[in-house]
Structures are given as structure tokens and as C-alpha cells.
Backbone as a printed PyTorch tensor [residue, N CA C, xyz], in Angstrom:
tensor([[[ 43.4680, -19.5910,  11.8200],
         [ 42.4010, -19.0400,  12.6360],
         [ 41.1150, -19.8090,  12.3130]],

        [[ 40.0840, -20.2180,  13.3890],
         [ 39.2990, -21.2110,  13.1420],
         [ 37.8770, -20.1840,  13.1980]],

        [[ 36.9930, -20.6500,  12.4080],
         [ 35.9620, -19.6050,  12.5250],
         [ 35.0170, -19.4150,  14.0500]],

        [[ 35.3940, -19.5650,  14.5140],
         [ 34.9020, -19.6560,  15.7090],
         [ 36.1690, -18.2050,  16.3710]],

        [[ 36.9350, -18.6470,  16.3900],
         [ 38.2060, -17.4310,  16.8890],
         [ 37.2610, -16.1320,  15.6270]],

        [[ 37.4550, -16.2590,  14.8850],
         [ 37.1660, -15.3860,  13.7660],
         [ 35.7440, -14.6420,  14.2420]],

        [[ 35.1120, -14.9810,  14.5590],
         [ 33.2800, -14.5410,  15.2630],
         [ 33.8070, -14.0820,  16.1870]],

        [[ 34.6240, -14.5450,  17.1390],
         [ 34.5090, -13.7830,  18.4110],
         [ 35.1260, -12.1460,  18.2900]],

        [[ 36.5220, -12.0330,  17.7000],
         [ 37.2770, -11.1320,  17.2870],
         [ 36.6610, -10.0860,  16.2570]],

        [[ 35.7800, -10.0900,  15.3230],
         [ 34.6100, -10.0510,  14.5460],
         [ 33.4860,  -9.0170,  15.8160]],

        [[ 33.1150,  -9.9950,  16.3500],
         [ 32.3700,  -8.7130,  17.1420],
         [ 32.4510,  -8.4020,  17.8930]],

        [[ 33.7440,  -8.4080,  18.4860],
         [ 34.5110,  -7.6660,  19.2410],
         [ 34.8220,  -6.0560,  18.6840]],

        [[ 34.3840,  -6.2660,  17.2070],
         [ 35.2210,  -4.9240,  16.4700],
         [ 34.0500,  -4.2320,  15.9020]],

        [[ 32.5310,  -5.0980,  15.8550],
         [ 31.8720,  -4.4900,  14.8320],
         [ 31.1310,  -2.8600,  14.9840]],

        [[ 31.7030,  -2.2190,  16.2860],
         [ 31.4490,  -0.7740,  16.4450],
         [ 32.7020,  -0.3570,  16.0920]],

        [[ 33.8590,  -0.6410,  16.0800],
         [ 34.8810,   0.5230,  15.6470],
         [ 34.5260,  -0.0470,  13.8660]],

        [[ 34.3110,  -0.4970,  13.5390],
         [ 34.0930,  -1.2920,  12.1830],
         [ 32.8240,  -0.1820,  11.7510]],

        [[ 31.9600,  -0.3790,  12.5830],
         [ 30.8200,   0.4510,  12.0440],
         [ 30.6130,   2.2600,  11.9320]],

        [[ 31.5030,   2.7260,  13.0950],
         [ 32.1440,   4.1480,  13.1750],
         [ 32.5750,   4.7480,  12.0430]],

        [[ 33.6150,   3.6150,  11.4430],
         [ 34.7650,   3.9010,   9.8960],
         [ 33.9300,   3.6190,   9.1030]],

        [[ 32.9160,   2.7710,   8.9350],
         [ 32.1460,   2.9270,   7.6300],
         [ 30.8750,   4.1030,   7.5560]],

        [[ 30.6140,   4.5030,   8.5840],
         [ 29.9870,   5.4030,   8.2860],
         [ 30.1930,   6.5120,   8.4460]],

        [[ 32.0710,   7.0050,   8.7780],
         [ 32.1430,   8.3450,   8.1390],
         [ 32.5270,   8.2410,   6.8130]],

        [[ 33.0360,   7.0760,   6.0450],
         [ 33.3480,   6.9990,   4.6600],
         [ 32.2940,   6.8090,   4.1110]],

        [[ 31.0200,   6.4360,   4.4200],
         [ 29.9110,   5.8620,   3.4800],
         [ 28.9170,   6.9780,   4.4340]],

        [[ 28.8060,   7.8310,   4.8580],
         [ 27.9420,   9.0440,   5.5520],
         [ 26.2980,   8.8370,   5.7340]],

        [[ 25.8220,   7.2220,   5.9050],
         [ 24.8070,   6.8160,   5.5750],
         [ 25.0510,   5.5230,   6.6200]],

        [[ 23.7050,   5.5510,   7.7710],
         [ 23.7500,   4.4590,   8.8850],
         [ 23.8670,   3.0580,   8.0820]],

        [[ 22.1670,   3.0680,   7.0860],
         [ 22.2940,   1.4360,   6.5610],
         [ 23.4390,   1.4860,   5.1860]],

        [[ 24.1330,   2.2800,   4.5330],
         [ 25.0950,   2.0570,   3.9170],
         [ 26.0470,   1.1100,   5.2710]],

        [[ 26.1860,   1.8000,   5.7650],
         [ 27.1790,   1.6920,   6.9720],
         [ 27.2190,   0.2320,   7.2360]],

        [[ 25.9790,  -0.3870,   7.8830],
         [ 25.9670,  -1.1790,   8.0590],
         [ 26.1450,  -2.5040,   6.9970]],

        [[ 25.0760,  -2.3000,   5.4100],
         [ 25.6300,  -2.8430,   4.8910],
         [ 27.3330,  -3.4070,   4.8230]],

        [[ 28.0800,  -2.2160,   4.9050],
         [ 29.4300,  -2.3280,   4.3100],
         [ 29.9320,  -3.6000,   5.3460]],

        [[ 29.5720,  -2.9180,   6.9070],
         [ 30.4050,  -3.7850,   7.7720],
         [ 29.9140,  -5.3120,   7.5420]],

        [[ 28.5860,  -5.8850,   7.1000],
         [ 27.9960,  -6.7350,   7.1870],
         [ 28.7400,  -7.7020,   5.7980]],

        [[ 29.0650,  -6.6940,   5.1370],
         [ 30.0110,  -7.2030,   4.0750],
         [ 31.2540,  -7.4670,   4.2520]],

        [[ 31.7010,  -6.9030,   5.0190],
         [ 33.1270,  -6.8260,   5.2050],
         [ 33.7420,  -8.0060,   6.1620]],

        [[ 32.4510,  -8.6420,   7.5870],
         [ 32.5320,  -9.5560,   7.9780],
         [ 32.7910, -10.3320,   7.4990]],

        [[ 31.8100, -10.6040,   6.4900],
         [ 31.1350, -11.8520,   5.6640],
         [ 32.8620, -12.2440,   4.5740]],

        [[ 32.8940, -11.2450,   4.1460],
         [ 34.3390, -11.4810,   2.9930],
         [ 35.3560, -11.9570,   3.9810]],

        [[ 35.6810, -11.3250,   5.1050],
         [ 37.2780, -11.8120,   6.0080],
         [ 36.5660, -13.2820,   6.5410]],

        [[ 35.4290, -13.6830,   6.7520],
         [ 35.2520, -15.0920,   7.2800],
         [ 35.3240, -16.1080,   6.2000]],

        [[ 35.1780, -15.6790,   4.8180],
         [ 35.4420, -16.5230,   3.6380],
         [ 36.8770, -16.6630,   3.5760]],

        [[ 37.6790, -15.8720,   4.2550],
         [ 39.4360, -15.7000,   3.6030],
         [ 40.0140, -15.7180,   5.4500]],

        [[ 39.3680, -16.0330,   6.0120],
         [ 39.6800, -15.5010,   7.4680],
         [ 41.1460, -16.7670,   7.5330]],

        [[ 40.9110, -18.1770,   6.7570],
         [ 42.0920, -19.3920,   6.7030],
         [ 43.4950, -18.7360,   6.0100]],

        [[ 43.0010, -17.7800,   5.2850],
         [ 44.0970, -16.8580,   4.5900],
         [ 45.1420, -15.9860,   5.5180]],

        [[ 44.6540, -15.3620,   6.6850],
         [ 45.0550, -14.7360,   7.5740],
         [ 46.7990, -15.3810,   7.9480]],

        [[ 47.5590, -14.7410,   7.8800],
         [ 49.0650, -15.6280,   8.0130],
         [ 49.4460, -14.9730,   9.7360]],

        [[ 49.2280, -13.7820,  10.0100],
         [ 49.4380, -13.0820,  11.3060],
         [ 48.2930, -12.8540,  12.0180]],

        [[ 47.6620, -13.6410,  12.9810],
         [ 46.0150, -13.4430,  13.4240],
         [ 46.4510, -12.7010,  14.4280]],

        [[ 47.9090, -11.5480,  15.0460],
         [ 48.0550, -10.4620,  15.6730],
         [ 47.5780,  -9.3520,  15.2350]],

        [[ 47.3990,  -9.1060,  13.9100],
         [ 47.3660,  -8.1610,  13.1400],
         [ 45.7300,  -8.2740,  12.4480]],

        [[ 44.6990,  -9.2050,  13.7370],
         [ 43.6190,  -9.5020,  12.9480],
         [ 42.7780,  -8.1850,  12.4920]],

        [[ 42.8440,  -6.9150,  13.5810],
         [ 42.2540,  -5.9360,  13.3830],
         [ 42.4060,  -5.0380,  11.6620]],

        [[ 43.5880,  -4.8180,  12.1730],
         [ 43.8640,  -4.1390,  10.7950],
         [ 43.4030,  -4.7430,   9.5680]],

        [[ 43.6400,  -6.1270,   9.5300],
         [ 43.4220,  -7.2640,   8.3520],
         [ 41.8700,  -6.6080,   8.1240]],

        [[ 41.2920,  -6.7120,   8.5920],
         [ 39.5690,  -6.9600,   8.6510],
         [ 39.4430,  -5.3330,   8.5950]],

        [[ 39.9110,  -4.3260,   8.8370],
         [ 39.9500,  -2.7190,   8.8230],
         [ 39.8820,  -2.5590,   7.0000]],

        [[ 40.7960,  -3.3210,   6.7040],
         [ 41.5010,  -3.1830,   5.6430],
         [ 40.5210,  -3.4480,   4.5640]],

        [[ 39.9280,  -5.1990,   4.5090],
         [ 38.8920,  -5.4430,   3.6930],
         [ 37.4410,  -4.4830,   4.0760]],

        [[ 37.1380,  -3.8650,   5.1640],
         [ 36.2700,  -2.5270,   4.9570],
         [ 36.6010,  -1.5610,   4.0290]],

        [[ 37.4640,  -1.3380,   4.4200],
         [ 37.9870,   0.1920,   3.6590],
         [ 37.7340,  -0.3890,   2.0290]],

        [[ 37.9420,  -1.5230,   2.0040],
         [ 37.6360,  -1.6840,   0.2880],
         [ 36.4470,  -2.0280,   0.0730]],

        [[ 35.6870,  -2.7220,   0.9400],
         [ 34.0610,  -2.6060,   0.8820],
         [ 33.7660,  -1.1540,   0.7030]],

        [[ 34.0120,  -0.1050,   1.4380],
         [ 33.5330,   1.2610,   1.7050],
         [ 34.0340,   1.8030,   0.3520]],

        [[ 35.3730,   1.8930,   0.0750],
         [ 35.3460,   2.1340,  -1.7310],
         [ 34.8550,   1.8300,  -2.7120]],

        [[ 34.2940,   0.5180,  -2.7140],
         [ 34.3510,  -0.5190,  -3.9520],
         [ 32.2120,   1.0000,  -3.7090]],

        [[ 31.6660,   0.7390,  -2.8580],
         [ 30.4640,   1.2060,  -3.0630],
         [ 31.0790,   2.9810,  -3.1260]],

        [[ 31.6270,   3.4680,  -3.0360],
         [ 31.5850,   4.9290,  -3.3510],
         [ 31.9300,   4.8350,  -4.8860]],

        [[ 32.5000,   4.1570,  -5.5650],
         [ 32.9920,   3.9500,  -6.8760],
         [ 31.4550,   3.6950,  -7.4790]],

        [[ 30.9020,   2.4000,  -7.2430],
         [ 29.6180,   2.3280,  -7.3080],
         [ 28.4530,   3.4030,  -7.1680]],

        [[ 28.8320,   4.0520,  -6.5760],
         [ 28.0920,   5.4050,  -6.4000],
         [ 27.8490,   6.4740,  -7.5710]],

        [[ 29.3070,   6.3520,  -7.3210],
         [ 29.9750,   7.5010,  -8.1940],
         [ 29.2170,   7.4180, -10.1290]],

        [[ 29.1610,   5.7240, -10.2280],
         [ 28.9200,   5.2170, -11.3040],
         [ 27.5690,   5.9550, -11.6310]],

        [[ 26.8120,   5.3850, -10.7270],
         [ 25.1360,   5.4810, -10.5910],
         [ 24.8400,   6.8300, -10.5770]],

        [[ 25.3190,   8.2000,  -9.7860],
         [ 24.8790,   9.0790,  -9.9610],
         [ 25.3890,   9.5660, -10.8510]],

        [[ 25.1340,  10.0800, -11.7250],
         [ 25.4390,  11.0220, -12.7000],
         [ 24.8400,  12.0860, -13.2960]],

        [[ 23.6540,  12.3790, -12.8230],
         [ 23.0120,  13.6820, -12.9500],
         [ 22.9030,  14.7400, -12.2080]],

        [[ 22.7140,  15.6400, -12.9550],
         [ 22.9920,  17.1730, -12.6760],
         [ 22.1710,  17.2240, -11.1320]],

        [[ 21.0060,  17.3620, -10.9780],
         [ 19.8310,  17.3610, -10.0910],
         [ 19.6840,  16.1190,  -9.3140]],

        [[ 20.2630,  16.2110,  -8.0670],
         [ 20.3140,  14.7410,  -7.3020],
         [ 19.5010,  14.8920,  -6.7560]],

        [[ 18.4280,  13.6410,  -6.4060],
         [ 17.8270,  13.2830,  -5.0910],
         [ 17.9460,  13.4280,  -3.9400]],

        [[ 17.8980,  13.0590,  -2.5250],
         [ 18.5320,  13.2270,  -1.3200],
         [ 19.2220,  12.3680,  -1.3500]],

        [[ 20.5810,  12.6480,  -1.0500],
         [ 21.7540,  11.6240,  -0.9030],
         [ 22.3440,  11.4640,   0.4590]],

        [[ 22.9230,  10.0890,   0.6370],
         [ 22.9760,   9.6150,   1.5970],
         [ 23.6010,  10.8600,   2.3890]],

        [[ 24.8250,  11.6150,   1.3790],
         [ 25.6910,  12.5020,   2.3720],
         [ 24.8250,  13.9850,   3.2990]],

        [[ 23.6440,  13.9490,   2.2410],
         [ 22.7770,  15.0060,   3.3750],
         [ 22.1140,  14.1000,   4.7650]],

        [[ 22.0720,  12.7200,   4.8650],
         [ 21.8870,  12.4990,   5.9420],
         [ 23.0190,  12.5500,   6.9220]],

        [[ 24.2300,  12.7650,   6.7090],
         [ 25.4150,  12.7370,   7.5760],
         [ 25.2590,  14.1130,   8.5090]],

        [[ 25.4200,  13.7430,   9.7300],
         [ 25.5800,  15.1380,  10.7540],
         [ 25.9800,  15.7520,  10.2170]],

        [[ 25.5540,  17.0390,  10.5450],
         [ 25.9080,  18.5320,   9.9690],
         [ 27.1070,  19.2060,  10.7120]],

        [[ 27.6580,  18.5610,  11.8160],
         [ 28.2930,  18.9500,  12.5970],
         [ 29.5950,  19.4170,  11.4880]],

        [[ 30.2820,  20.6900,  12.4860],
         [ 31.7580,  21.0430,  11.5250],
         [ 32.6510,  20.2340,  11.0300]],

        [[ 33.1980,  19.3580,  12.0730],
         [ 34.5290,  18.6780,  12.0110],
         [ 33.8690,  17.2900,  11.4480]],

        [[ 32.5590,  17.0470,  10.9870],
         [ 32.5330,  16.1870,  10.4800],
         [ 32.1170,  16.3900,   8.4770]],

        [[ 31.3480,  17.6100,   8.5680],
         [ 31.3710,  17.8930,   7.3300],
         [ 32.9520,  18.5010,   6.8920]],

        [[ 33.6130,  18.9330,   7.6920],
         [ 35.3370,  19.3590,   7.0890],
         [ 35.5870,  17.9790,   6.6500]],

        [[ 36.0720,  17.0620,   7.7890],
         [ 36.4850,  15.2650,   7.3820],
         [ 35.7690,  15.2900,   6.1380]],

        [[ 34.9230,  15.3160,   5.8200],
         [ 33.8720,  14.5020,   4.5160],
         [ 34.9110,  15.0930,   3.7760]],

        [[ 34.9440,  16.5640,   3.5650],
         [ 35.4740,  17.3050,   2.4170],
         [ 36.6480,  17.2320,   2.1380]],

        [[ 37.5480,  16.3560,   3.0800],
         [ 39.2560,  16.3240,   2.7180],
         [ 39.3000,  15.2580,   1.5000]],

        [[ 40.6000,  15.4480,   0.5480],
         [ 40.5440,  14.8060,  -0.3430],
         [ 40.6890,  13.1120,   0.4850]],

        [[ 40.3170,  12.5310,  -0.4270],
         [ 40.5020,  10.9990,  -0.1760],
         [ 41.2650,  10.3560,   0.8820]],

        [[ 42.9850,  10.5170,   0.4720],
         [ 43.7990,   9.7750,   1.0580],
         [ 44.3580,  10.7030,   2.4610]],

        [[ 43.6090,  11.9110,   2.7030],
         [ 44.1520,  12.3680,   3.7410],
         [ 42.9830,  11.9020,   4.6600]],

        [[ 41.3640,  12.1560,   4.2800],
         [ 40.7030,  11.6560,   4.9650],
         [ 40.6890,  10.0140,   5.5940]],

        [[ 40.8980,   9.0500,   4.9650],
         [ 41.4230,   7.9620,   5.5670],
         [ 42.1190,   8.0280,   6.5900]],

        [[ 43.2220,   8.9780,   6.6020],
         [ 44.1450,   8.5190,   7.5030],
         [ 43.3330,   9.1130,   8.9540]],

        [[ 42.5860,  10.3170,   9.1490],
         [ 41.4690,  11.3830,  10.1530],
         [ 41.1540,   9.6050,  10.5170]],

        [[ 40.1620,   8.9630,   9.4120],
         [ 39.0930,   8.0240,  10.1190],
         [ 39.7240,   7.4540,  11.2120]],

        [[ 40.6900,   6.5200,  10.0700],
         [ 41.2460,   5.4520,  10.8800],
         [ 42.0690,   6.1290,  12.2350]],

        [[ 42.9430,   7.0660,  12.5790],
         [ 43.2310,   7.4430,  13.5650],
         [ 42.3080,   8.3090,  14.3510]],

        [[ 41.6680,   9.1670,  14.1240],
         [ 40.4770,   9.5550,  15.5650],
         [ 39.2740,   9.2480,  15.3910]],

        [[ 39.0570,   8.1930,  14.4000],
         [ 37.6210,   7.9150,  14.6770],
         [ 37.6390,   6.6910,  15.0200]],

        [[ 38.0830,   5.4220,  14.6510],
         [ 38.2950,   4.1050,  14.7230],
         [ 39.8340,   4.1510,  15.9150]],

        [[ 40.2630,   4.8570,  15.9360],
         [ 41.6030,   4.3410,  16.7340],
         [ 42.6670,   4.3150,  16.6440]],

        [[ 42.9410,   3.6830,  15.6650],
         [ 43.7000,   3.2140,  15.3710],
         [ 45.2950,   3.6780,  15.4280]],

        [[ 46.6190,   2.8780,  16.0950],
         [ 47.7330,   3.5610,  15.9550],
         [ 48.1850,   4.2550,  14.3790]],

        [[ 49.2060,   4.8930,  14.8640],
         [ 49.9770,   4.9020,  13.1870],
         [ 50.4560,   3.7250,  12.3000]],

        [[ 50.8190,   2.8130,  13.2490],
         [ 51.6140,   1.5010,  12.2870],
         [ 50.3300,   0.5600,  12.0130]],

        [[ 49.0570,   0.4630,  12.1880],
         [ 47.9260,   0.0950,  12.5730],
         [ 47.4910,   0.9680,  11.0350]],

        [[ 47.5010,   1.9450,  11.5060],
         [ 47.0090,   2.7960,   9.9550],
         [ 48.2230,   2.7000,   8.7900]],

        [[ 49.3440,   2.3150,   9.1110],
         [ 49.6730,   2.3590,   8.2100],
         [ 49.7890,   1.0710,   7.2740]],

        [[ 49.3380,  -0.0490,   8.3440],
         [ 49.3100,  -1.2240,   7.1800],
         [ 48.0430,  -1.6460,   6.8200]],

        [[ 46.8670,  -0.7900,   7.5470],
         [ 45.4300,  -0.9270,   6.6530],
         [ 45.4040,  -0.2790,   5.7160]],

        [[ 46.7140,   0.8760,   5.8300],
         [ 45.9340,   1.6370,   3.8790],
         [ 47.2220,   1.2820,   3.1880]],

        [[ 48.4930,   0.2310,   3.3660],
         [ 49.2830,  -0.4880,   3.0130],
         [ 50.1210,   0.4760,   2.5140]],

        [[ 50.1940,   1.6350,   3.1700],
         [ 51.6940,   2.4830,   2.6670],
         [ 52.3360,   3.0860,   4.2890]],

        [[ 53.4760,   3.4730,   3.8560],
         [ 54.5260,   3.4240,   4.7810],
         [ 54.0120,   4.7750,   6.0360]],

        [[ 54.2820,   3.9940,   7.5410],
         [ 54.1280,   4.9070,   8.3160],
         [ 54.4960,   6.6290,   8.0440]],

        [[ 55.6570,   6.7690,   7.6910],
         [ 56.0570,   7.9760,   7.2390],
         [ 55.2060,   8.9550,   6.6410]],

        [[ 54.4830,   8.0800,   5.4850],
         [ 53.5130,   8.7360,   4.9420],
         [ 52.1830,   8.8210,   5.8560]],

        [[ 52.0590,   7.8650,   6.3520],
         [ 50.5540,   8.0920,   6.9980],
         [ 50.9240,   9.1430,   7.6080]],

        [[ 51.9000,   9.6400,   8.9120],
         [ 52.6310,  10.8800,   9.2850],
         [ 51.8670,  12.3760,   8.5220]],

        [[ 53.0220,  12.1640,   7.5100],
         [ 52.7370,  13.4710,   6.1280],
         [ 50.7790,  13.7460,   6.2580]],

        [[ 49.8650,  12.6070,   5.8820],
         [ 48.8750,  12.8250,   5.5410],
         [ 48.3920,  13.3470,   6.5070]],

        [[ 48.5070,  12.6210,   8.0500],
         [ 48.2250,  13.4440,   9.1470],
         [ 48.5230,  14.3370,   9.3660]],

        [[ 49.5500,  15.0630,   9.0020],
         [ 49.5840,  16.6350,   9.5530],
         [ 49.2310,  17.6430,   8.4890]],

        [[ 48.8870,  17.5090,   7.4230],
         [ 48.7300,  17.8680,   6.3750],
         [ 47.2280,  18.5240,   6.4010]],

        [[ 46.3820,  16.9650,   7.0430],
         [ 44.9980,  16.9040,   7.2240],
         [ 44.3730,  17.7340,   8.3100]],

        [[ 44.9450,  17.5440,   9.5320],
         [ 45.0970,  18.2980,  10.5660],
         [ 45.3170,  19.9090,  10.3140]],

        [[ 46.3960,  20.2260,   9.2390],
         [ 46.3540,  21.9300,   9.0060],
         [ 45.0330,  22.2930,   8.3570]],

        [[ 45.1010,  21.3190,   7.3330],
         [ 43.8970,  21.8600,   6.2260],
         [ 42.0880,  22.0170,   7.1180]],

        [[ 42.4220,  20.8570,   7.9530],
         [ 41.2570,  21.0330,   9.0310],
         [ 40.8320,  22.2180,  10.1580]],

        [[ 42.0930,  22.5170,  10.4030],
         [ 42.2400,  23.7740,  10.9870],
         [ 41.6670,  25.0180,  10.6450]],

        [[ 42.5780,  24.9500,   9.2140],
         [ 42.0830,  26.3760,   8.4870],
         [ 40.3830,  26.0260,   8.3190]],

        [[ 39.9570,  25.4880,   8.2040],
         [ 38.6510,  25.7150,   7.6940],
         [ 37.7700,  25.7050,   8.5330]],

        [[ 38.3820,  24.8630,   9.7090],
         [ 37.5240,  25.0360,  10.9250],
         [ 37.6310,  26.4270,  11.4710]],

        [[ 38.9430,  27.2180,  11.5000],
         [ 39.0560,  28.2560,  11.7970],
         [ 38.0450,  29.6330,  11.3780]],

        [[ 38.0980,  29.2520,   9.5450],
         [ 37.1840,  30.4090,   9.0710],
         [ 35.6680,  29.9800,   9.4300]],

        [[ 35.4640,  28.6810,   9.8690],
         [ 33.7340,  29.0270,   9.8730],
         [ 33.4380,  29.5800,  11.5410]],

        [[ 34.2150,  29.4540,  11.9550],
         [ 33.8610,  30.5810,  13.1990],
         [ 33.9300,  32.0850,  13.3960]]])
């Protein structure tokens, strides 16, 4: 893939790109940072690419680890009792988006990437590199647990 193919395909994506980082990173310029990072890393490795069918996911994929690598980072940095305003009080207050925030980790991934970004199942299942089956499990799992809670706040 020549960087030129790579730019075009690139921002072709950088709103579903920017959607997924900012329900994982709940913060616009986090957000943007991440995607701006996430470009930048797949155009350094973009010659690496062996299936340029599968460019989406590829480039989904190095987000999702941009978007971790800074929640880890986060995680580091805050450590006191009495926080400041954090990015996650700027995130809509809306239900189904403060429920998403609150699912554990690996079920929330699978919410993003399928109704927020798009993405199919086999699509999600080789950006978070485990087996469709499971992405399955996490989805319906996520979906009940979303339910119930959406249920009681009404």
C-alpha cells in the first residue's frame, strides 16, 4: 500500500475513527488526539499491511491501542482521592451512553465497535483479535446488562 492509497482510505475513516475514540476516551480533544495518533502510527507501518482489504479494521485496531495505551496512562496519573474535572464529566450525560461508559472493558469494546463505529462481527472480531464466537458472547451479554440498567433508571 503506497502512502498516497493510505491518506485517501485514512480519511475516508477519520469520523468512524473519531466516534470510537471518543466513546473510549469520553473527551473531544482526547479524541482527537488519539485518532491523530493512530493515523500517524498506521502510515509509519501502513508498508507492513499484508491484506489492504482488511485496511479498516487494521487501522481500528492500532486506535483501540492508542485509546488504551492513554487510559492506562490515565489511570497512572490520577491517583488521588479528590479529582479535578475529568475528561469523563465532559462526556454526554445521556443514558445509553453513561451505561456504555460503565460496562466492564471487554464487553464495552465490542457496544463501540458494533453500534457506534459499525462495524460487522468478523470486522470486530479481528480488531479486538479474538474469535467471532466470542465477540457474539460479549454482545449479548452487554446488551442484557444494558438493558437491565437502562430499564431501572426509568
Amino acid at each position: 500500500m503506497t502512502h498516497t492509497e493510505y491518506l485517501e482510505q485514512a480519511e475516508a475513516m477519520k469520523a468512524r475513527l473519531y466516534r470510537t475514540a471518543l466513546l473510549y476516551l469520553g473527551s473531544e480533544s482526547a479524541a482527537l488526539d488519539a485518532v491523530d495518533e493512530a493515523v500517524y502510527k498506521g502510515l509509519r507501518a501502513c508498508k507492513k499491511l499484508r491484506q489492504p482489504e482488511f485496511f479498516a479494521t487494521w487501522l481500528t485496531r492500532i486506535l483501540i491501542n492508542v485509546c488504551n495505551s492513554e487510559l492506562r496512562r490515565r489511570r497512572r496519573e490520577i491517583a488521588v482521592d479528590a479529582l479535578p474535572e475529568t475528561a469523563a464529566e465532559e462526556f454526554d450525560a445521556l443514558p445509553l451512553k453513561e451505561a456504555v461508559r460503565r460496562l466492564p472493558e471487554e464487553l464495552r469494546a465490542v457496544v463501540i465497535l458494533r453500534y457506534f463505529s459499525g462495524l460487522t462481527l468478523a470486522e470486530t472480531a479481528r480488531a479486538l483479535n479474538i474469535p467471532a464466537g466470542t465477540v457474539s458472547t460479549r454482545q449479548r451479554r452487554a446488551l442484557s446488562l444494558l438493558k437491565l440498567e437502562l430499564t431501572e433508571e426509568v
